[in-house]
N, C-alpha and C positions, 0 to 999 in steps of 0.2 A: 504494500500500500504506500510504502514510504517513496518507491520508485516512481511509482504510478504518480504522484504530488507533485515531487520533486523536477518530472518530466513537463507535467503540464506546467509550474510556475517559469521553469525554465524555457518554453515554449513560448507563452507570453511575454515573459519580458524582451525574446530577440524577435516577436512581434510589433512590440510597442518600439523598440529602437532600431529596428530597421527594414522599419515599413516603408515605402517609397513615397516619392513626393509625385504625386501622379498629377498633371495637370487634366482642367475641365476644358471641353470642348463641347460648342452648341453651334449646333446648325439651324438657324430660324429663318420661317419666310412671312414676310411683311405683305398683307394683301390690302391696296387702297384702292375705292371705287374711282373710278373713269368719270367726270362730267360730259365730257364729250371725248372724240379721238383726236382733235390737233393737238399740234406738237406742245404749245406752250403747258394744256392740261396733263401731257404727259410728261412732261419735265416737273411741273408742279406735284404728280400724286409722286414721282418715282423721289423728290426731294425730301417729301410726308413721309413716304417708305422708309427711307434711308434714317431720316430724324427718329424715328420710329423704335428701330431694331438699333442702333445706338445708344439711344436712355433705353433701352430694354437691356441691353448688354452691360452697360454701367449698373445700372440697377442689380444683374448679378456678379458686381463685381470682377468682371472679365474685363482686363485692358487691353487686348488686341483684335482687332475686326478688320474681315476681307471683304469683300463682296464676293457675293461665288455665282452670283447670274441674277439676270432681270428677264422678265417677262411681260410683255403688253398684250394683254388680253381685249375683247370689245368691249370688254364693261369695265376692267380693273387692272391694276399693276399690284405684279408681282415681286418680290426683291428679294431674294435669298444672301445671308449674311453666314458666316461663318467668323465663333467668337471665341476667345480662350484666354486662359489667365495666366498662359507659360509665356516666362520672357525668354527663350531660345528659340521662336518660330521665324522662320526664313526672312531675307530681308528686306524682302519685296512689301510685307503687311506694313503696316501705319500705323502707328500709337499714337492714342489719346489723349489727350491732357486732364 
């Protein structure tokens, strides 16, 4: 019994110290309705979008965001963000202030 303890205590503590520091990563897509399809409303909803999925990503604390695609649909834009909290990610992404 004494093994048996001693194994689990032992277990857990090189759980607790050398657990990895694993970074979040969110994929989110932003949908905003279309007033019409010219260009200036679609510049307009894709800016909403972008505003959007930014204080959405600050909010969980994640400081790096991509864009990973847009979408113009006839009623709505689409704007996929890709967000995450590692500061080793390539150095093409954009940080936040």
């Amino acid at each position: 019994m004494r093994v048996v303890v001693w194994l689990v205590t032992l277990t857990l503590m090189l759980l607790a110290v050398g657990s990895p520091a694993w970074a979040r990563v969110v994929r989110m897509e932003t949908k905003v309705a279309l007033a019409d399809p010219s260009e200036p409303s679609v510049k307009q909803a894709l800016r909403e979008a972008f505003d959007i999925s930014v204080r959405g990503a600050l909010a969980m604390g994640l400081k790096r965001m991509r864009v990973d695609g847009a979408r113009v649909l006839p009623d709505a834009v689409i704007l996929a963000m890709v967000a995450t909290d590692d500061d080793d990610e390539g150095a093409e992404d954009v940080e936040t202030q």
